[in-house]
C-alpha positions in Angstrom: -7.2 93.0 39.4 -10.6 93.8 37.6 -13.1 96.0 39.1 -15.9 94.7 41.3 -19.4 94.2 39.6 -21.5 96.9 40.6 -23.7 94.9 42.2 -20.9 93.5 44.1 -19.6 96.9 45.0 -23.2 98.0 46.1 -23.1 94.6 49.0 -19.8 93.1 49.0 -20.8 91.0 52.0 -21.8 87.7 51.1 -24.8 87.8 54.1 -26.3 90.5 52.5 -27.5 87.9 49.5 -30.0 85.6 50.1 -28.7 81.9 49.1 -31.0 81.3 46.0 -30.3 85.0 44.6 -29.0 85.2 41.3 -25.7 85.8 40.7 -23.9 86.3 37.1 -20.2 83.8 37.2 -18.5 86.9 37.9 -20.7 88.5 40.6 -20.2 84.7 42.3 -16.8 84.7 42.1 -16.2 88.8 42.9 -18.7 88.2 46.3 -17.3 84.3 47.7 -13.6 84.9 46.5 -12.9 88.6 46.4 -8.9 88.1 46.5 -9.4 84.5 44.3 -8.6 81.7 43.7 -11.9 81.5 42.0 -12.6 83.3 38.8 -15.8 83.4 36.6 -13.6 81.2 34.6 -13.3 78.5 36.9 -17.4 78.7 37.3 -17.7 78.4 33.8 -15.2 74.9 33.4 -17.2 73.6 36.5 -20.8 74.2 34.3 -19.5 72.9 31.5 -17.9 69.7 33.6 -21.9 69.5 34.9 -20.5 70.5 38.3 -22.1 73.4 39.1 -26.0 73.6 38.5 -27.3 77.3 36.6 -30.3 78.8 35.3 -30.0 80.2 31.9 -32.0 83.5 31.8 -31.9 85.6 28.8 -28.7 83.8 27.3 -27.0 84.2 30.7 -25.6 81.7 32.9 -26.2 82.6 36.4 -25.7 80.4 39.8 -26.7 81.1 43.1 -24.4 81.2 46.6 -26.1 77.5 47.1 -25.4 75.8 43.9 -22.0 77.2 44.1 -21.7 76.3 48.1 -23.2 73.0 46.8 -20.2 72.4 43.9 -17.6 73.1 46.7 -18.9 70.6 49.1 -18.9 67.9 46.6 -15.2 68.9 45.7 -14.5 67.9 49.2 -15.1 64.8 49.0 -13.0 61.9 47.4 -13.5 61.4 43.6 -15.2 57.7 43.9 -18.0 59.2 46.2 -18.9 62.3 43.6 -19.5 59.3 40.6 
């Protein structure tokens, strides 16, 4: 398992982040699914897929807990009501 990013490790509890904080793919997936299934790699294949919505900052991807919140919720629901 890899080590928590510090930031992570500094507030591991997903309250403690306000919902439009930014959060690198690996910070989302270390603070909403400590013990997995979802990795920074999944994050990335859902950006790329136009799934999950980021701001690029400094050639960085980063999300927030509501775009991810926001990609998981339309998961959820069957495939012909996400087209």
């Amino acid at each position: 398992m890899a080590p928590k990013p510090r930031r992570i490790a500094a507030r591991p509890d997903p309250k403690d982040w306000a919902e439009d904080e930014l959060l690198t793919f690996s910070e989302a997936a270390a603070l909403l699914w400590p013990d997995g299934p979802i990795t920074a790699s999944t994050l990335r294949t859902a950006y790329r897929q136009g799934l999950l919505e980021v701001t690029l900052l400094a050639r960085k991807l980063m999300t927030t807990k509501r775009c991810v919140q926001a990609m998981t919720e339309a998961a959820r629901r069957p495939a012909r009501e996400r087209a």
